[in-house]
C-alpha positions in Angstrom: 16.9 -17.1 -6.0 18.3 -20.5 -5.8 18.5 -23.3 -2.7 22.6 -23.1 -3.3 22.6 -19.1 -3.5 24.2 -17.8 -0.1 22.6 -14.6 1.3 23.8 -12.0 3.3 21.3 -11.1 5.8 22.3 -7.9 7.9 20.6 -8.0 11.9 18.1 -5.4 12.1 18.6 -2.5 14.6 16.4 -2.7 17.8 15.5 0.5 20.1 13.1 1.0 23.0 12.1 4.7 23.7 9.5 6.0 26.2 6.0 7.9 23.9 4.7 10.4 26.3 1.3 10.7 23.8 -1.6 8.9 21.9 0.1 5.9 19.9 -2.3 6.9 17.4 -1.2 10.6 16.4 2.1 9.6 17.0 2.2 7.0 14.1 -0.2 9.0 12.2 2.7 12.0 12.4 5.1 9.6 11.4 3.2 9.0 7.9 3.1 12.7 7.9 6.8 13.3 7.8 7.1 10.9 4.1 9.8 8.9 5.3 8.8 6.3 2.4 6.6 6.4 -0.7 5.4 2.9 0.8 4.3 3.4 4.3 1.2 1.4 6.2 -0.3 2.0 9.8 -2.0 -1.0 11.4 -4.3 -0.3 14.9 -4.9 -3.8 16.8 -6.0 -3.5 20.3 -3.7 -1.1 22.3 -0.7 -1.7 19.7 -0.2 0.4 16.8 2.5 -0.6 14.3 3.6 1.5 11.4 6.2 -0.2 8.3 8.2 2.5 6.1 9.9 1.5 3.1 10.0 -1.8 1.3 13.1 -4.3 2.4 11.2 -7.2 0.4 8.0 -7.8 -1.0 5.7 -10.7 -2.3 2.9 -9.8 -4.8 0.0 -12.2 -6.1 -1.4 -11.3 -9.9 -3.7 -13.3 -11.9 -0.4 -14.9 -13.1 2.0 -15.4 -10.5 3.6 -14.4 -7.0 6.7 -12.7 -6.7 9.0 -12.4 -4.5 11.3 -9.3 -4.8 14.5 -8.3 -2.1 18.2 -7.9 -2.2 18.7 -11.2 -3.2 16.8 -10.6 -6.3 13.2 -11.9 -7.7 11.3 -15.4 -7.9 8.5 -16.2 -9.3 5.8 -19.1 -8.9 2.9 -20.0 -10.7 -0.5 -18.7 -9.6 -2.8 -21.5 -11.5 -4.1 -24.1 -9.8 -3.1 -22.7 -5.8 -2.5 -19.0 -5.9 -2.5 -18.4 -2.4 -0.5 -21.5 -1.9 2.1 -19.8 -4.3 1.8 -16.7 -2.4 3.1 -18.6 0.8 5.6 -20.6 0.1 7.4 -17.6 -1.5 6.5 -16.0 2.3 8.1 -19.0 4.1 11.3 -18.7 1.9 11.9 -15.1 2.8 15.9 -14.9 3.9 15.1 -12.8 6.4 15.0 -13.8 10.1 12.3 -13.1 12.4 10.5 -10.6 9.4 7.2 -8.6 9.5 4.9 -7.5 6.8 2.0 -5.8 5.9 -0.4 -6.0 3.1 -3.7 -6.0 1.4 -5.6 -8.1 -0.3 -8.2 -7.2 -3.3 -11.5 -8.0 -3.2 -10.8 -10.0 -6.6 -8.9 -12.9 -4.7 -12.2 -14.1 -4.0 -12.7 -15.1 -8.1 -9.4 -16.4 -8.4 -9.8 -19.0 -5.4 -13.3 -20.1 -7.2 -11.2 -20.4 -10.4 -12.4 -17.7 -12.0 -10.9 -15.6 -14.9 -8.8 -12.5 -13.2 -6.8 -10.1 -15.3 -3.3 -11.2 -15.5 -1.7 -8.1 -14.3 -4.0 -7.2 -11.5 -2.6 -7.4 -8.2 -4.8 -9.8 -5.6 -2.5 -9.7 -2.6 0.5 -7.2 -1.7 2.7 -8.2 1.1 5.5 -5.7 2.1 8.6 -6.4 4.6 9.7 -2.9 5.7 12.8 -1.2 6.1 11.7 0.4 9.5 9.0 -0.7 11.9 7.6 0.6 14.6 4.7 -0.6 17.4 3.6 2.0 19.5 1.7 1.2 22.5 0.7 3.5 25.6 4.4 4.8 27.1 6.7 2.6 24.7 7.1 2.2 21.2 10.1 -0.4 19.9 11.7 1.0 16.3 13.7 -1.8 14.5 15.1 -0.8 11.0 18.0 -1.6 8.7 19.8 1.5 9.2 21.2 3.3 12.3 20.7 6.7 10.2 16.5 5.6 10.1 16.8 4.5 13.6 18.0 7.7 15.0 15.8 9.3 12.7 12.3 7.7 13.9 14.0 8.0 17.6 13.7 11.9 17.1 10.5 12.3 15.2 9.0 10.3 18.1 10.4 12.2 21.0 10.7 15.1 19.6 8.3 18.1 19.5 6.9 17.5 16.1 6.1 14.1 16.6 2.1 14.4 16.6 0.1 16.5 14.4 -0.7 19.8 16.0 -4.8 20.0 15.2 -4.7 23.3 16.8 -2.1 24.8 14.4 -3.4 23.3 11.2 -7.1 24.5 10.1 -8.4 21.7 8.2 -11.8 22.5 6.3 -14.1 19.4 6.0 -15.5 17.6 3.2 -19.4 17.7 1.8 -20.3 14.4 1.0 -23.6 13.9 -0.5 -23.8 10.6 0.9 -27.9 10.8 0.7 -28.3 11.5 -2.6 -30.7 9.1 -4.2 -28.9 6.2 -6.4 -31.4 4.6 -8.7 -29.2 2.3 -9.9 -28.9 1.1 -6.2 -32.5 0.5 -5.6 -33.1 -1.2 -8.9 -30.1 -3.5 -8.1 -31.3 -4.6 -5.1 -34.9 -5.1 -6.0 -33.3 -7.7 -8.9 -31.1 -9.6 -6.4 -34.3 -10.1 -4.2 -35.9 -11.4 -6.6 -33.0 -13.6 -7.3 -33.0 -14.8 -3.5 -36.8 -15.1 -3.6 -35.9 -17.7 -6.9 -33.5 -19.7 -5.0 -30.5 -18.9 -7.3 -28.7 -18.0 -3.1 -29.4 -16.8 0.2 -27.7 -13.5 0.6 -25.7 -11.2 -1.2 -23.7 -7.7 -0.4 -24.6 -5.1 -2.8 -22.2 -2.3 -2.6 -22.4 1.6 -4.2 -19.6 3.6 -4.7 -20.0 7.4 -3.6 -17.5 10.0 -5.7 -15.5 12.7 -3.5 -14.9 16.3 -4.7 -11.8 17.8 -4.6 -8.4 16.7 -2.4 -8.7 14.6 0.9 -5.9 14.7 3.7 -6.2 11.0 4.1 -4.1 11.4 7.5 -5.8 14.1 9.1 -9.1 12.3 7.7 -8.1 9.0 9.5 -7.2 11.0 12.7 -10.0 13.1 12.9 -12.4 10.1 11.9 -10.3 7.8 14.8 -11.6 9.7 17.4 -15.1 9.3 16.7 -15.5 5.1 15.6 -14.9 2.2 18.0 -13.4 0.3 15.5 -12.1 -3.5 15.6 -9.2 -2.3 13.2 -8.0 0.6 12.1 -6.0 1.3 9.0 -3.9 3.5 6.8 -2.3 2.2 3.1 0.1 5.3 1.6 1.4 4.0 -1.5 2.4 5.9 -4.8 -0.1 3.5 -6.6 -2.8 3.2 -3.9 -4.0 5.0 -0.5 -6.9 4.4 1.9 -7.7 4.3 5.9 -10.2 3.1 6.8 -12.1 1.7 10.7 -12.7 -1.7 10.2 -15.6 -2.9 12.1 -14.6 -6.7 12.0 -11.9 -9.3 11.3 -11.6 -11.8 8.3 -9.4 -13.8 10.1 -6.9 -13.9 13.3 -4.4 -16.2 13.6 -1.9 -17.1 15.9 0.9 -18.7 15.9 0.0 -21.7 17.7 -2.7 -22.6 15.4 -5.6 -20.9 17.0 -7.7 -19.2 14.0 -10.9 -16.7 14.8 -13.3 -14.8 12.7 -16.0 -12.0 13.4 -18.5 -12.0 11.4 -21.0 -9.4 11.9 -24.0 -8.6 10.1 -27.0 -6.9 10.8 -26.9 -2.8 11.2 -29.0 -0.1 12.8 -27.8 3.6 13.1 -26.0 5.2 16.1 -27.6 8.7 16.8 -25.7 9.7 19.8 -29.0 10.1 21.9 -28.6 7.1 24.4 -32.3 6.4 24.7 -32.9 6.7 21.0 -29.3 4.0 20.4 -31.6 1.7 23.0 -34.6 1.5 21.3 -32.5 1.4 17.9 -30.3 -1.7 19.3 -34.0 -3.3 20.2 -35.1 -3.3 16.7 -32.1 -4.5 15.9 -32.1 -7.6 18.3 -35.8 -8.6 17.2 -35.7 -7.9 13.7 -36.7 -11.0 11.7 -34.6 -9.8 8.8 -31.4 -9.0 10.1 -31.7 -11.7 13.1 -31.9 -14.5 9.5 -28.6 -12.2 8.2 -26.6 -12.3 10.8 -27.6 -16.5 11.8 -26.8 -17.8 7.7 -23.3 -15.7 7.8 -21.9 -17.2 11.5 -23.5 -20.7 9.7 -21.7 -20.1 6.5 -17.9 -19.1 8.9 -18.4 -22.0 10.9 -18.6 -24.4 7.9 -15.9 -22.5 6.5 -14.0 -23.1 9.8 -14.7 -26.7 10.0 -13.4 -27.4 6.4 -9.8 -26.4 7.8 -9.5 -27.1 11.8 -8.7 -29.9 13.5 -12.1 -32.5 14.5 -14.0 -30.6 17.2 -12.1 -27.5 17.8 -14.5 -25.2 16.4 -17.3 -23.3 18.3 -18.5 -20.0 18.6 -18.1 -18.5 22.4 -19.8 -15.4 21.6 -23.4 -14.8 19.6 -25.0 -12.1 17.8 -24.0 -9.7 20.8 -24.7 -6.1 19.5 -21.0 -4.2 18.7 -20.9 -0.3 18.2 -19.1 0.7 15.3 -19.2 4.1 15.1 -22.4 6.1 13.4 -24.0 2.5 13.2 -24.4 -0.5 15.6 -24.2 -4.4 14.2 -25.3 -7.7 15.4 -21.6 -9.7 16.2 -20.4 -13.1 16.4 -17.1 -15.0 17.3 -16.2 -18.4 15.5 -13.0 -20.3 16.7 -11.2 -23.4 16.0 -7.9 -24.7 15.7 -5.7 -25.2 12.9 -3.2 -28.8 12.2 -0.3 -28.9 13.9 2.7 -26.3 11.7 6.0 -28.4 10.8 8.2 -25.8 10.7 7.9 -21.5 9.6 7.4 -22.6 6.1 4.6 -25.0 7.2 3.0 -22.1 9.4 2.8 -19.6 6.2 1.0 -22.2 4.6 -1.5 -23.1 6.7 -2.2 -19.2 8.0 -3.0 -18.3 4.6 -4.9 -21.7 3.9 -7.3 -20.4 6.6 -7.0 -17.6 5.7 -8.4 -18.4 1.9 -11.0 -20.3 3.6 -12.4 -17.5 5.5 -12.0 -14.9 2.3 -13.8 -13.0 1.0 -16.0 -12.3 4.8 -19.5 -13.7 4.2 -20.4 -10.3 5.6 -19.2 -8.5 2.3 -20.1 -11.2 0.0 -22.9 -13.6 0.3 -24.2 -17.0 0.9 -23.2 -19.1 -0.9 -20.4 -17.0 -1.4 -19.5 -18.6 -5.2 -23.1 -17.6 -6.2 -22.8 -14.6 -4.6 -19.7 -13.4 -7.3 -21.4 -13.6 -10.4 -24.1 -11.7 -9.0 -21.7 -9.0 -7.5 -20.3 -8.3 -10.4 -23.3 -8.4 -12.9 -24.9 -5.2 -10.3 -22.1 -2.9 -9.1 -20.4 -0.9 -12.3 -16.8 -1.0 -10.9 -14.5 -3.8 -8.9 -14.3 -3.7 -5.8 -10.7 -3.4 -5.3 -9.9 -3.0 -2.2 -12.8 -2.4 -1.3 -14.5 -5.3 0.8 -10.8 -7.0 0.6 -8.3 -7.0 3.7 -5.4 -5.2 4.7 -3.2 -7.1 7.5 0.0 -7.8 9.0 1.6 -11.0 9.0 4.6 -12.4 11.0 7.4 -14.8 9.8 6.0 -17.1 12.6 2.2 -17.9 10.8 0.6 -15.0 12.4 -1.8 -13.3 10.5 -4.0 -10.6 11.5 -6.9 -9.5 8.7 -9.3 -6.5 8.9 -12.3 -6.5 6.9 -12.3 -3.3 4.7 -15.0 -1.7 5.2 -15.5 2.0 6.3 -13.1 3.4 4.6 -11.7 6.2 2.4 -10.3 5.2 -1.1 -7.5 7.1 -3.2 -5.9 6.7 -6.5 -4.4 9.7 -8.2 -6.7 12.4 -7.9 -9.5 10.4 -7.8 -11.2 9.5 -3.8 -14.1 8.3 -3.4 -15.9 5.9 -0.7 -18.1 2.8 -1.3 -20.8 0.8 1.9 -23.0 -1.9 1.3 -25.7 -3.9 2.8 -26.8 -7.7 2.9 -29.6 -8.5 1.3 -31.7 -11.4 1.6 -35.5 -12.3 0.6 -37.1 -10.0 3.3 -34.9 -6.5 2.5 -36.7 -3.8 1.1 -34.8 -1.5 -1.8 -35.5 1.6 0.4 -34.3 0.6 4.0 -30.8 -1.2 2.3 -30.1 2.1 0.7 -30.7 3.9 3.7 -28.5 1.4 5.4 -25.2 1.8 3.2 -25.9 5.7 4.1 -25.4 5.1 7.8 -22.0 3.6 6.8 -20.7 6.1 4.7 -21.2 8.3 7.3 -18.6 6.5 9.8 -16.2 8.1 7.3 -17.7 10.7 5.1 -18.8 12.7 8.4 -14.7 13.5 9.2 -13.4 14.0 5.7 -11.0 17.1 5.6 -9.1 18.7 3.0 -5.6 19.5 3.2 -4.7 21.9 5.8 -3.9 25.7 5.6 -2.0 27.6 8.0 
């Protein structure tokens, strides 16, 4: 694409029709009906917004970013800035008043410290659908490039089929060892311990990765699983290269369009039991615990350095500390860090300095470490895979600089045949091998507990 190229840019299609159900089955039915190989669901607060299809896209390897769309393909370096690349290919988008989804790999994190990344691997995945639609109680709006799709979506959301029937399809659940003993685990975090004790950091995230037999319905999963977390976000990717859904339990970052930026960080965990008197005295430990008390206070230090680095003097603050958030099987010490961002020229300028923020605040010091740039080499040297997405972010994003990141964590992973799930825990100079293992088993089972396979009639 060049400045002198003229572009035809056809005004999407706008409907309003009444939902008489859940916003949440209703989207998740519309996954089920495969309208697109590329389809994402995004849960924030009381809106749920699904994208089908792929009108345009802009990818971020170790190379470049790209942007691909009916006016063809561009391409920018990624050395030197690569999220900088990233958006000003996302502020030159042709297409008025867009909105995207995406995700973003855990392996951003070394190519922002200017670390070696594989050329071809994709860091960040931003998608402009064909058809979107937001869902919230008693409305849903449906924009789309087609009337056909329109009408379409109208239907499938009025309809009777619209939600999944749970009481029609028999779904058999998943065994998940997730207590098994992982030796490799333990050892790991006895050697980063030592590494703390040393001085070579503060804290780091050690993760495991936890293999799943056999096929997953990764809707039914994420609906099933839905009703039983209280999650911050909630997610589902459906891709022919990628899926996942996952309950996020924090933001990386929120920002609006005026410049106002916020991050969660929480850190910190005891278990949810479901026994209300047993949660008490659980949430007590938690709130007097020397170990994760230190956790939690060096990661809402480390965001609001991060935060400072990037807002305007004196704007930032944190209006809510270390107040105790359930997340579904497990409970987490939470804090909120806010500032404000300069002052956005134009939409071009407001792509910029979302994802500037948002590069400040990745990867979440929750899932990495502190410092975070020690905490990498050390990440990589113990866990026997990348991360991936795991750990990463999956977001929507709004032609106007608004940017909306979940954390991912507690979530299911596919690619091909292969599923599998992956928790982790911080660990600093006090944790003990045997109590951080325990603690990655009381997030797998936010997820593992409401794996189903696919259903039979």
């Amino acid at each position: 694409m060049t400045t002198d190229e003229t572009i035809t840019v056809t005004t999407p299609l706008r409907r309003t029709v009444p939902l008489g159900g859940d916003p949440v089955a209703l989207a998740a039915g519309l996954l089920r009906h495969g309208l697109s190989d590329t389809q994402l669901l995004y849960e924030r607060d009381a809106e749920v917004r699904v994208g089908v299809g792929v009108l345009a896209e802009v990818t971020l390897t170790g190379r470049a970013a790209t942007s691909r769309g009916p006016w063809g393909e561009r391409s920018l370096t990624a050395a030197g800035d690569p999220l900088g690349a990233f958006a000003r290919l996302l502020g030159e988008l042709p297409l008025p008043g867009w909105s995207g989804y995406g995700w973003a790999a855990f392996e951003l994190a070394h190519a922002l410290a200017g670390h070696d990344v594989p050329a071809d691997a994709t860091l960040v995945r931003a998608v402009v659908p064909r058809t979107e639609v937001r869902l919230c109680p008693g409305a849903a709006v449906i924009t789309s490039d087609t009337p056909h799709q329109l009408d379409l979506v109208t239907s499938l959301l009025t309809g009777p089929a619209g939600a999944p029937d749970a009481h029609k399809d028999r779904h058999e659940p998943v065994e998940v060892p997730v207590e098994a003993r992982d030796e490799h685990y333990l050892a790991a975090v006895a050697d980063c311990v030592r590494a703390i004790r040393a001085g070579e950091l503060q804290k780091v995230v050690l993760s495991r990765e936890l293999p799943v037999a056999g096929p997953v319905d990764f809707v039914a999963s994420y609906l099933v699983g839905r009703r039983h977390n209280t999650p911050s976000r909630s997610f589902v990717v459906d891709t022919p290269d990628l899926r996942a859904f996952g309950f996020s339990p924090e933001t990386v970052a929120e920002i609006d369009a005026d410049g106002t930026v916020r991050t969660r960080p929480l850190a910190g965990t005891r278990a949810r039991t479901g026994d209300a008197e047993d949660d008490l005295r659980l949430r007590g430990d938690l709130t007097t615990d020397a170990k994760e008390v230190y956790e939690h206070a060096v990661s809402v230090k480390l965001a609001h350095e991060e935060l400072t680095r990037i807002c305007r003097p004196d704007t930032v603050a944190v209006p809510e500390f270390m107040d105790v958030k359930d997340r579904g099987s497990v409970q987490h010490l939470g804090s909120t860090v806010t500032g404000r961002l300069p002052e956005a020229r134009d939409s071009g300028d407001a792509q910029t300095r979302a994802w500037r923020a948002f590069g400040a605040l990745f990867p979440a010091v929750t899932a990495s470490g502190v410092p975070k740039r020690a905490a990498y080499p050390v990440i990589r040297d113990h866990e026997p895979t990348p991360r991936g997405l795991y750990s990463g972010a999956v977001f929507s994003v709004d032609s106007d600089g608004a940017l909306d990141a979940a954390l991912v964590l507690r979530t299911a992973f596919g690619v091909g045949d292969r599923v599998w799930l992956r928790a982790g825990a911080g660990i600093v100079s006090q944790s003990r091998p045997e109590r951080e293992f325990t603690e990655t088993c009381e997030k797998l089972n936010s997820v593992a507990r409401y794996l189903v396979r696919p259903a039979t009639r």
